[in-house]
One Martini backbone bead per residue (centre of mass of N, CA, C, O) as a GRO file, in nm:
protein
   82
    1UNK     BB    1   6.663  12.143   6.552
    2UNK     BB    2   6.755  12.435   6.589
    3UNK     BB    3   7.005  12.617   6.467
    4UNK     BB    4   7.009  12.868   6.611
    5UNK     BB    5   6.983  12.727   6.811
    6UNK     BB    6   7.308  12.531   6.849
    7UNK     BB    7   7.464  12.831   6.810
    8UNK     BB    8   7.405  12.941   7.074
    9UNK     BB    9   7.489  12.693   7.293
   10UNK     BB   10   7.803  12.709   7.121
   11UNK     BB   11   7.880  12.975   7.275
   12UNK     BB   12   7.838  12.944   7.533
   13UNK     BB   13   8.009  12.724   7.603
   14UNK     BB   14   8.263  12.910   7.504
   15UNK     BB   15   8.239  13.092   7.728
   16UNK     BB   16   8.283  12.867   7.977
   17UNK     BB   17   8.576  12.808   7.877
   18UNK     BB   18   8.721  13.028   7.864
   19UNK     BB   19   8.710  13.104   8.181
   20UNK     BB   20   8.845  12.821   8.262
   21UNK     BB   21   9.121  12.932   8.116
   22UNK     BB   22   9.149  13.197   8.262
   23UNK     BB   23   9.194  13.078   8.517
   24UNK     BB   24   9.435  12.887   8.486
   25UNK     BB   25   9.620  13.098   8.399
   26UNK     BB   26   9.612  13.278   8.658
   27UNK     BB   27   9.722  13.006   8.838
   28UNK     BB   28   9.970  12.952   8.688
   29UNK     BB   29  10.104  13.265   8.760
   30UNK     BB   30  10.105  13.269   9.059
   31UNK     BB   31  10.271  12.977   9.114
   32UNK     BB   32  10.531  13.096   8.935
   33UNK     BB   33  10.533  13.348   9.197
   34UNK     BB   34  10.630  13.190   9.376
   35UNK     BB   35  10.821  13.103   9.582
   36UNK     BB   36  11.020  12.849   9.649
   37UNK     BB   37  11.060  12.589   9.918
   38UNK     BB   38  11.279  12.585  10.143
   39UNK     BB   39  11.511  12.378  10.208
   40UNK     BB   40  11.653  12.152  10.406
   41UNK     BB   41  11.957  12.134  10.596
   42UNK     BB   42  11.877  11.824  10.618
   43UNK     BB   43  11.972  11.525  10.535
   44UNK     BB   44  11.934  11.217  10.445
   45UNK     BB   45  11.904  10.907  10.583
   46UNK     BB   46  12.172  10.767  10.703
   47UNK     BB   47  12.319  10.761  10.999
   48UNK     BB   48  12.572  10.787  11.116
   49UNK     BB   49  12.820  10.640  11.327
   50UNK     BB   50  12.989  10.584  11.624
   51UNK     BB   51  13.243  10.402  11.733
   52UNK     BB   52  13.064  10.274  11.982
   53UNK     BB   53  12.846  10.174  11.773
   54UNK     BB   54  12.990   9.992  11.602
   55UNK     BB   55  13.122   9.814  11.831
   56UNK     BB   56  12.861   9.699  11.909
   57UNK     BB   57  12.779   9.600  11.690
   58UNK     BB   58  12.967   9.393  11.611
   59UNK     BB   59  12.966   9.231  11.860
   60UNK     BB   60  12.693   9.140  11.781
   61UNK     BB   61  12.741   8.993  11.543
   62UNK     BB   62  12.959   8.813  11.625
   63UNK     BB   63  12.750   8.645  11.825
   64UNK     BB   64  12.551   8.553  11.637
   65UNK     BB   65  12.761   8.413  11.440
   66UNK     BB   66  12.829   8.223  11.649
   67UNK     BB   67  12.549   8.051  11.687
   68UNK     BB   68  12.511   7.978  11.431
   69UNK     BB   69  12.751   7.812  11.376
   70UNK     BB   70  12.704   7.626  11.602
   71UNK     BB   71  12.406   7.532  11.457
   72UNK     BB   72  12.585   7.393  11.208
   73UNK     BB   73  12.662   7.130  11.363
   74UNK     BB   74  12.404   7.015  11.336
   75UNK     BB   75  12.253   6.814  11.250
   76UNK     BB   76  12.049   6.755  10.975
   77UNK     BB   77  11.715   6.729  10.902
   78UNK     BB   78  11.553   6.568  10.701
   79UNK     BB   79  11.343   6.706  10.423
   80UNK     BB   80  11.045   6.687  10.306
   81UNK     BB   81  10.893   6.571  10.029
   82UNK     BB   82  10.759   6.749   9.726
   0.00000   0.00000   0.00000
């Protein structure tokens, strides 16, 4: 290969890479210029319960585990051996 050309090949390629670094840069300084977008003031996570919810929930959960409880009165069938 010739000197000249590879020397020629190099500068090209370096003009390539110049102009990609230089949109980088400009997208760069635009997207700092840009302001940040406002916040929600919408809470996030678990809504809070209204004190009738709360009481539903409780009973739903009493009658539950009084079943559970129920459920472990009756004897228990053993399990096969593994």
């Amino acid at each position: 290969m010739d000197l000249y050309k590879a020397i020629q090949d190099l500068y090209a390629e370096k003009e390539k890479l110049e102009r990609g670094i230089a949109s980088l840069e400009e997208l760069q300084r635009t997207a700092s210029a840009l302001p940040a977008l406002p916040k929600s003031g919408k809470r996030r996570g678990r809504k809070s319960m209204s004190a009738k919810e709360r009481r539903e929930v409780s009973e739903r959960m009493k009658k539950y585990w009084d079943g559970r409880r129920q459920g472990d009165a009756k004897p228990e069938t053993p399990q096969s051996a593994r």
